[in-house]
C-alpha positions as CSV (number, residue, x, y, z in Angstrom):
1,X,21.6,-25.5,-8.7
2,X,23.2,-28.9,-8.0
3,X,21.6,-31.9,-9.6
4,X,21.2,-35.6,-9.5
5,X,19.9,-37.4,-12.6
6,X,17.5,-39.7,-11.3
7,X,14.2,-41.4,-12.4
8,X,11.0,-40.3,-9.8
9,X,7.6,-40.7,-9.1
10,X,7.1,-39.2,-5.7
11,X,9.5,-35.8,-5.3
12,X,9.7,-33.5,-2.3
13,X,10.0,-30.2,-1.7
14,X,11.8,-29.0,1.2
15,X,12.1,-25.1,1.4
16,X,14.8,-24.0,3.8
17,X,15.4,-20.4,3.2
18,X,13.8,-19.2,6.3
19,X,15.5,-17.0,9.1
20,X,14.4,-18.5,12.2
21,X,14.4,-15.2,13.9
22,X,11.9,-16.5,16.7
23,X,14.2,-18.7,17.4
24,X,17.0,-16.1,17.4
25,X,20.4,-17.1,16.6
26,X,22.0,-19.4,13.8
27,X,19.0,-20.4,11.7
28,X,16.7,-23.2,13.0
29,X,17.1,-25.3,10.1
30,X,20.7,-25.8,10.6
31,X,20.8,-26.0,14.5
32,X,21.6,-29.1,15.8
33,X,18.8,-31.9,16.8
34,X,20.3,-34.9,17.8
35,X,23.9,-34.8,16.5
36,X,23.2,-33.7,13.4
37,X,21.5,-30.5,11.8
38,X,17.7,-29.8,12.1
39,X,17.0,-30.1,8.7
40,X,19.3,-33.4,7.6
41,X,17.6,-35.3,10.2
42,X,13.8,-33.7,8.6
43,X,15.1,-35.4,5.4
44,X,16.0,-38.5,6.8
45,X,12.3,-38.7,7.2
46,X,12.4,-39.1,3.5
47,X,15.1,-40.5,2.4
48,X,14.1,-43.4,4.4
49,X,11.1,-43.8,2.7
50,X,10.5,-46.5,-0.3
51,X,8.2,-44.4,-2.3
52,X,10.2,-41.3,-2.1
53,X,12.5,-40.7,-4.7
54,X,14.3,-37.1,-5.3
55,X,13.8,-34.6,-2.7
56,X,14.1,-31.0,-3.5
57,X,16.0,-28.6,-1.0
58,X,15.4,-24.7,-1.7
59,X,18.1,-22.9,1.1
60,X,19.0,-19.3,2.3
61,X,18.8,-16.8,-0.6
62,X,22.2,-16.2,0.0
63,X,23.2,-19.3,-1.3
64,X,23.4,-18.5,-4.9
65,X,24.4,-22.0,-6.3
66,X,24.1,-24.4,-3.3
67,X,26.9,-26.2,-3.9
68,X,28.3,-26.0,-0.3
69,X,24.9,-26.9,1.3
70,X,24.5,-29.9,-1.3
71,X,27.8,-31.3,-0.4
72,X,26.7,-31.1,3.6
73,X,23.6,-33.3,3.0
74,X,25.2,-36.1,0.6
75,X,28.1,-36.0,3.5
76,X,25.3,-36.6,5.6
77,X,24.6,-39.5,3.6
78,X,21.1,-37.6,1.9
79,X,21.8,-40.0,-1.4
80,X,18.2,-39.0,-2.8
81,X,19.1,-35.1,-3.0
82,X,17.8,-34.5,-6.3
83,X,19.1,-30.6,-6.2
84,X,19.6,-27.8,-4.1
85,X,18.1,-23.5,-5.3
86,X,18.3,-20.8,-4.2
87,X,15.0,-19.8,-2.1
88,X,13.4,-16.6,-2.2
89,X,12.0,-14.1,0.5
90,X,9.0,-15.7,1.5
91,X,8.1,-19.4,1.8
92,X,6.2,-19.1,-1.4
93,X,8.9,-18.1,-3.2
94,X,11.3,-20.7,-2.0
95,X,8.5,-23.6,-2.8
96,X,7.7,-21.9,-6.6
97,X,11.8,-22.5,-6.7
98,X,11.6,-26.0,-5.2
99,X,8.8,-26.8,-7.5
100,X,10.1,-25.5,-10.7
101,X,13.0,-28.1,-9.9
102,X,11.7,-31.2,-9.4
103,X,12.3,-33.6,-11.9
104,X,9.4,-33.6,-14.7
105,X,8.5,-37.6,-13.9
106,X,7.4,-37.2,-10.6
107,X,3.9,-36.9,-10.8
108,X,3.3,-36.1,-7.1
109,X,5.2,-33.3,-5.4
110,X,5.1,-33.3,-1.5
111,X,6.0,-29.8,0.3
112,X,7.3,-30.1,3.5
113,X,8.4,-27.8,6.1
114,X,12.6,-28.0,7.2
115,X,11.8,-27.9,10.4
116,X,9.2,-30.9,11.4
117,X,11.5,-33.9,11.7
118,X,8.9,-35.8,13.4
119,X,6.3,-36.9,10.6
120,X,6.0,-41.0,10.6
121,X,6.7,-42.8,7.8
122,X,3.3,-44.4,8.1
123,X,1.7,-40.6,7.9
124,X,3.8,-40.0,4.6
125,X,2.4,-43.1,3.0
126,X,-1.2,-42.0,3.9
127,X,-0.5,-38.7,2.2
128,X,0.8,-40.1,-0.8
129,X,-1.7,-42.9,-1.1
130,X,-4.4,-40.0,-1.0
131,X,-2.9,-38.2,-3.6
132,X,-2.9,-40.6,-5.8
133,X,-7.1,-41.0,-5.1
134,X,-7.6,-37.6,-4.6
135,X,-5.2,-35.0,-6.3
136,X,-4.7,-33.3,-2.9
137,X,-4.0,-33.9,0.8
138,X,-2.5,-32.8,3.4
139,X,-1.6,-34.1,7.4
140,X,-3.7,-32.7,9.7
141,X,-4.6,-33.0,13.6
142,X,-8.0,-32.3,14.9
143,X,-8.2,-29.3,17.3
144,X,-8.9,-30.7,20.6
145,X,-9.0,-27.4,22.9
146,X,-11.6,-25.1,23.1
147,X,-11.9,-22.7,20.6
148,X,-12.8,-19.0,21.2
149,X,-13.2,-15.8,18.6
150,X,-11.5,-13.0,20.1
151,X,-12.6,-9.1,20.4
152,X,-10.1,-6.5,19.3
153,X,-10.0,-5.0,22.6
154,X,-8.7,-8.5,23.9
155,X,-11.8,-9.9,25.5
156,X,-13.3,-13.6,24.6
157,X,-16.0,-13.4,22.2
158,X,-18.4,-16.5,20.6
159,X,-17.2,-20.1,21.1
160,X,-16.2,-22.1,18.0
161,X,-17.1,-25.8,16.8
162,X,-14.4,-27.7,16.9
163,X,-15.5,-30.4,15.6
164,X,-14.5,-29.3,11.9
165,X,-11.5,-27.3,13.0
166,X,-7.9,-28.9,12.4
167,X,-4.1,-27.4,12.7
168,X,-3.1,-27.8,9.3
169,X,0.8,-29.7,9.0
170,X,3.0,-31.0,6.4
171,X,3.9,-32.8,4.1
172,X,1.3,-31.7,2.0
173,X,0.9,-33.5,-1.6
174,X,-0.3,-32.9,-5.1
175,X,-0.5,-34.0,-8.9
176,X,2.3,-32.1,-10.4
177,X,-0.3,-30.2,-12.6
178,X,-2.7,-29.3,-10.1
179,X,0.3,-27.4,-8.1
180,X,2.1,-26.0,-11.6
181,X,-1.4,-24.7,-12.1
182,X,-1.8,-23.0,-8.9
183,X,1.5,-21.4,-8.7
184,X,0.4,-20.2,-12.6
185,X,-3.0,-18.8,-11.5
186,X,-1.0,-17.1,-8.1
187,X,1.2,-15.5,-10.2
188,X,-1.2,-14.3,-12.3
189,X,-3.4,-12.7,-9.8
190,X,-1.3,-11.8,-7.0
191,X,-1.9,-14.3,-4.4
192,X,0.0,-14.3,-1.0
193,X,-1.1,-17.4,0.9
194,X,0.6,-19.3,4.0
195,X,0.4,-22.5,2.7
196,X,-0.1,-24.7,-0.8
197,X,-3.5,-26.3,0.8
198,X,-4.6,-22.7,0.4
199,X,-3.3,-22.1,-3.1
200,X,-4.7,-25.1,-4.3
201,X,-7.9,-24.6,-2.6
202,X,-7.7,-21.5,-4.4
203,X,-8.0,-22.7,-7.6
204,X,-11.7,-24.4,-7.0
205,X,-9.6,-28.5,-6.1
206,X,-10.4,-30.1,-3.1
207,X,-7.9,-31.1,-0.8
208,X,-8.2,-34.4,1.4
209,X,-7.5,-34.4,5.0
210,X,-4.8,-37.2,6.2
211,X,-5.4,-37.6,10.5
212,X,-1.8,-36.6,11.7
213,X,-0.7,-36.0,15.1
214,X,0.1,-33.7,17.5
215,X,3.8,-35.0,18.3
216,X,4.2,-33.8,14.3
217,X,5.3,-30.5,15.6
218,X,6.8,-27.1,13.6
219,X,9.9,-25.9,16.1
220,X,9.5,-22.2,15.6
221,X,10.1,-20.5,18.8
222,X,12.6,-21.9,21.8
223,X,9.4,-23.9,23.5
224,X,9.4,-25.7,20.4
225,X,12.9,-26.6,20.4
226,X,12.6,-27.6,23.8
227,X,10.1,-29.6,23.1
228,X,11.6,-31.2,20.3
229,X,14.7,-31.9,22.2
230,X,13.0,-33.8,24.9
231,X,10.7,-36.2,22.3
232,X,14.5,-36.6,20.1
233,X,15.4,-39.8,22.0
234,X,12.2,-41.5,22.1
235,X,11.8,-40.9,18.7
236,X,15.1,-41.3,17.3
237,X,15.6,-44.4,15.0
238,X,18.7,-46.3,14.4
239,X,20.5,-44.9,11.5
240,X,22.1,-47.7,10.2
């Protein structure tokens, strides 16, 4: 584990351990989006931002001591790399990794996927600004398509409100405690969850809704990376 001594408040955790294997070749994470790799130009997101101050990289599980990956992103010119683990099998595993490193004065932890370069920095301050009223939150767009249950024999079955249905995104934020605790309580009894809304949620919090958008996409199978390659260059900010 690599470290940089640093003062925080807000930390983030990045886990990067993941395959890719809809994507199929190299892993995603490290493919190239704009001239530089997937998940360098994801943390420029952050290290752009004024509130955020270490971020947290958990990488490939065979990385045992991330030296060679930490010196990519500094090279990259990732200055608030607070330290890069080793992740684990699943993505829970690599965020109870990334969490267990964050420095102990950050008293909000953001998780955020490798692989959504396209949050706004005015979406992260909404999500840290309700942490801080809230203990939880998380970016969220509201489902705007119709919304069908399905029959196991593949037919369409009853029709769904919408109107309180969202496609859950990232960063998602929390007081340090409330996400030690609920990584605590998980390991205690066994939880497998997709995401740290649920694990929270899990342990009877609430967790606040931030309006995202649509354009913050996860690129998981080649129409994704299409998709990101065509909004790169009218999203792209100088980076200088």
């Amino acid at each position: 584990m690599i470290v940089n001594n640093a003062s925080t408040d807000v930390a983030v955790v990045v886990p990067a351990a993941g395959s890719g294997s809809r994507l199929g070749g190299r892993r995603k994470q490290f493919r190239h989006l704009g001239g530089a790799p997937l998940l360098v130009q994801t943390l420029r997101c952050f290290e752009r931002h004024p509130e955020v101050e270490a971020i947290v990289v958990a990488g490939p599980p065979d990385d045992a001591g991330g030296e060679e990956l930490a010196a990519e992103l500094r090279d990259a010119g990732i200055s608030k790399l607070y330290a890069v683990v080793r992740g684990g099998s699943t993505r829970q595993e690599s965020v109870r990794q990334g969490v267990d490193a964050t420095p102990a004065s950050a008293s909000i932890l953001l998780i955020h996927d490798a692989v959504r370069p396209f949050v706004s920095a005015d979406e992260l301050s909404a999500v840290i600004a309700a942490v801080r009223h809230h203990g939880a939150a998380a970016l969220a767009s509201p489902a705007t398509d119709t919304m069908r249950h399905g029959t196991t024999d593949g037919f369409f079955d009853t029709t769904v409100d919408r109107s309180t249905l969202f496609h859950v995104q990232t960063p998602q934020g929390f007081r340090r405690e409330w996400i030690v605790d609920a990584f605590a309580q998980a390991d205690r009894a066994g939880w497998d969850v997709t995401d740290d809304v649920e694990l929270v949620m899990r342990t009877g919090r609430r967790v606040a809704i931030v309006e995202g958008s649509s354009r913050n996409i996860k690129i998981t199978t080649p129409a994704d990376w299409d998709l990101a390659e065509q909004l790169w260059y009218s999203w792209a900010e100088p980076t200088s």
